[in-house]
N, C-alpha and C positions, 0 to 999 in steps of 0.2 A: 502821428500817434494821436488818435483821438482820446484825451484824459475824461473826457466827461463822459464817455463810453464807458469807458474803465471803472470809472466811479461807480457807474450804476449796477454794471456786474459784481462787482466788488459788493455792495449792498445785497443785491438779489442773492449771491452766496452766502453773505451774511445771515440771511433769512432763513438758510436750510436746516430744517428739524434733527436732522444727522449734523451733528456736531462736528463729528470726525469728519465727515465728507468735506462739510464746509471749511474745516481747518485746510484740510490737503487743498481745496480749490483756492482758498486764500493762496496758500502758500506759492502753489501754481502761477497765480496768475499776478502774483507780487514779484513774482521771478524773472515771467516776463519782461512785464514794465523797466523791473530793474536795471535789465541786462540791455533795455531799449533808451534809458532814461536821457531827456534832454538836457544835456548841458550847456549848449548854447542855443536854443531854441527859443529865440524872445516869447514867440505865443507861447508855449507848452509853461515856458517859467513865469511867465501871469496868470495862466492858470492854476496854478503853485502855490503864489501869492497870494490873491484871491480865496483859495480855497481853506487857506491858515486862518482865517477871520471867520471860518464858516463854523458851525459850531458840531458839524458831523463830518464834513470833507478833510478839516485838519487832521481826523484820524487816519485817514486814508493818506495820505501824506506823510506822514510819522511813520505809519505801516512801510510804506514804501524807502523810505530817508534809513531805515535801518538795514538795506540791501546796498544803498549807494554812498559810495565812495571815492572820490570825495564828493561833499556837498558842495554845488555849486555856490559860489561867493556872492551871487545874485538872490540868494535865498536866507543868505548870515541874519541879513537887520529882522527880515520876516519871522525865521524862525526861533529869534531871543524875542522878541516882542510879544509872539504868542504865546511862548513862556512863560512870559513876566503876567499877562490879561490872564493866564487860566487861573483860574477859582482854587482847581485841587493843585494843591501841594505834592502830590503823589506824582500825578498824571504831567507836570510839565517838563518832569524828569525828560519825557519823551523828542520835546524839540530840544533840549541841552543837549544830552549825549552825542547826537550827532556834529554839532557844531564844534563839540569840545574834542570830538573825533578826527574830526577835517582842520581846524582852525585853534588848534589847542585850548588851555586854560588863562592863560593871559589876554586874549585876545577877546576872548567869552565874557572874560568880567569887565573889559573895559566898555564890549556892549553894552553888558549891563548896565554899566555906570552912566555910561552916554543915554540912557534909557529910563535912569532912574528917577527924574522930576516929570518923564511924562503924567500928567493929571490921573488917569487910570490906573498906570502903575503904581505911582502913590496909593489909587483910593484901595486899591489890590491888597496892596503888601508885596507885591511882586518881585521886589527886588529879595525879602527876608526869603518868601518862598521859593524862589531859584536859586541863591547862593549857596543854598543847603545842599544842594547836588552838585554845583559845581566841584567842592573839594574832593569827591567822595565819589565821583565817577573815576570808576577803573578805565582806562584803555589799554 
């Protein structure tokens, strides 16, 4: 599975002036992926990694992480970390859910907490702005 391939389609759809089009090709081709996804594919899951730090690819990954289940446990530290680094409060909803999907609520916040004097996270607030969705995620 080429993910950088993927990527870039995924973008290119993004770009389509028909809304609806581009939703249905999202949806498409996030179906695919999903139904392909690497679970033990050391390259495909640094690819993954990688792309969480990236500040357009981690959508694509989130996009994807809401199709797969479970999340790979190779992916747990990456996906509370970038989390804890995004800026919006809203938006890190997106790497919780899933982790607190595959790996419960317990488990989530002791991440957190394991995470909580990184320097960044500190200068964030990151920890205030994740825990807010930990409680209050439905599964």
């Amino acid at each position: 599975m080429n993910l950088e391939a993927h990527y870039e389609e995924y973008t290119q759809i993004k770009s389509l002036k028909d809304k609806n089009q581009s939703h249905q090709l999202v949806r498409k081709l996030i179906g695919k992926i999903a139904s392909n996804f690497p679970k033990d594919n050391s390259y495909s899951l640094a690819w993954f990694t990688a792309a969480l730090i990236d500040s357009e690819k981690k959508w694509f990954v989130v996009k994807l992480l809401e199709k797969v289940n479970p999340v790979p446990k190779s992916l747990f530290d990456d996906l509370v970390l970038a989390a804890l680094m995004d800026h919006d409060p809203s938006f890190n909803r997106w790497f919780i859910e899933p982790c607190i999907k595959s790996f419960g609520k317990e488990q989530v916040t002791a991440k957190i907490m394991q995470f909580a004097s990184h320097p960044q996270v500190v200068e964030n607030q990151g920890v205030n702005k994740v825990m807010y969705w930990v409680p209050r995620t439905a599964l």
